[in-house]
Phi, psi and omega in degrees: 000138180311178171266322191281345176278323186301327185290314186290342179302283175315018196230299196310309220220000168075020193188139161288201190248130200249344189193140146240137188244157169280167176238165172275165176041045154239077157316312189256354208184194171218107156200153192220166197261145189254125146313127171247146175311332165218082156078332174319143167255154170225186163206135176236119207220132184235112221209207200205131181075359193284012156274333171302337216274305172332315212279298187291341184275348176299304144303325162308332179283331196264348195262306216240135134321000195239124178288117189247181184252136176286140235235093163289325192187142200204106158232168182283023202231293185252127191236142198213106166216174173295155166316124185236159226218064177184193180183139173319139167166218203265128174284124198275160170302331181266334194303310179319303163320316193272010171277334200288320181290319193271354196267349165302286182315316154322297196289341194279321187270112184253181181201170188287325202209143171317133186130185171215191180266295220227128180295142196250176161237158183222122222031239182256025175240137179333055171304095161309144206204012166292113240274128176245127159245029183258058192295333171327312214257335152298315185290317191274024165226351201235334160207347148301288203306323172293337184272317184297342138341274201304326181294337210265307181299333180290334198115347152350263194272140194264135186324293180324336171253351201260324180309275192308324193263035172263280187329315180257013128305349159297291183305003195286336181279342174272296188315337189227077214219025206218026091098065179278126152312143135311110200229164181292095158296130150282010176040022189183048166278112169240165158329305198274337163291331166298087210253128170228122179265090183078230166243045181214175171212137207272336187169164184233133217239138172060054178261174194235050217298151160174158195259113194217176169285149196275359157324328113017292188254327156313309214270330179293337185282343162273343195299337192215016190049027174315310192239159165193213206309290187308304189300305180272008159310303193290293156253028147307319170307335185251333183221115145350107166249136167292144155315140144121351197273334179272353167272345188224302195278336174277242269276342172261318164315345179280330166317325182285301183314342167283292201267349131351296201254350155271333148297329179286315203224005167049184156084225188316331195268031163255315168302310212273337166264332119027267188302312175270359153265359113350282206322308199278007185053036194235000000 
């Protein structure tokens, strides 16, 4: 650990650093939790964007109903918030219920138009957020065409997939037709975002906020067998899903989170958006 992170700690918090450990799933970045000289725990995390990252977990805390981490210091480098007393991993049947009831509730706080006040981020890479009440064209400018760019400028994604997800962005005012509220996302729900203590969860991590559709974020949460049979059970009882998302519209919502992860790590997840543009026949 620097000498100049210690200093801040010690600047931030009045008290040293008695231990630092690395943690699993800094993938992206490096990070870890600091014991403090009197018993506090932290998370200290090193990156790319974390003041947005600071900024978003910071409204969830003031907006929101969802337990986050309190946010000490937030730069673009560097993110410092508490320790949460839980950890990632396989969901238990009560953790799934009780996920379900908080991402309903997440979802239940709505606004006039797709966006946010300010563009967010999902991992280090950019989410534009200029309010649209238009979601076909939101979704399909702001935020496929925009990540399938980005794949495209890296060296990623191959003309030829860049082609086809042209298309069904054309196609997006027929595909996307069943006329979704604008709801609060936490955008990036996953296994690894999820810290569950027993048969609850204890807190939420990383998030990528915007006001979306919430379908959205149910289809990313499959993307990894994060949630199943019990998790929509649970919030169906509480929210609606329209026909049609699990035969169709969860296969064009898995793209964005695919080609997320085809700017990042490339390599199977160019086939796998591949696969899902076959499926949606484009």
């Amino acid at each position: 650990m620097d000498t100049a992170d210690i200093k801040l700690i010690k600047r931030l918090l009045g008290v040293g650093v008695q231990r630092s450990t690395p943690l699993g799933g800094g993938c992206l970045g490096d990070v870890r939790r600091l014991d403090l000289e009197d018993g506090r725990a932290l998370v200290l995390k090193r990156g790319e964007n974390l003041e947005v990252e600071g900024r978003m977990l910071g409204f969830l805390k003031e907006r929101t109903g969802l337990p986050v981490p309190d946010v000490f210091h937030a730069d673009d480098q560097i993110l410092i918030m508490d320790w949460i007393d839980g950890a990632p991993g396989v969901l238990s049947a009560g953790a799934e219920r009780d996920l379900a009831a908080h991402v309903a509730g997440l979802h239940d706080i709505t606004a006039s138009a797709f966006g946010f006040e300010w563009d967010t981020v999902i991992g280090p890479l950019g989410q534009p957020n200029g309010g649209m009440t238009d979601w076909p064209s939101f979704f399909a400018g702001r935020r496929l065409m925009h990540m399938a760019r980005l794949g495209l400028d890296a060296g990623q994604l191959p003309d030829t997939l860049m082609a086809r997800i042209e298309r069904l962005a054309a196609r997006m005012a027929d595909e996307l037709d069943h006329n979704p509220k604008p709801s609060l996302l936490h955008g990036d729900l996953w296994g690894g975002n999820i810290l569950v203590h027993g048969n609850r969860v204890a807190g939420f991590i990383d998030p990528a906020i915007y006001f979306g559709d919430p379908e959205v974020e149910l289809a990313f949460m499959t993307l990894f067998g994060t949630v199943g049979r019990d998790f929509f059970a649970a919030y169906r009882e509480r929210r609606f899903i329209a026909p049609g998302f699990e035969e169709r519209r969860r296969h064009i919502y898995l793209l964005y989170p695919l080609l997320v992860h085809v700017c990042l790590f490339g390599g199977s997840y160019v086939a796998q958006v591949a696969a899902g543009l076959d499926r949606l026949g484009y």
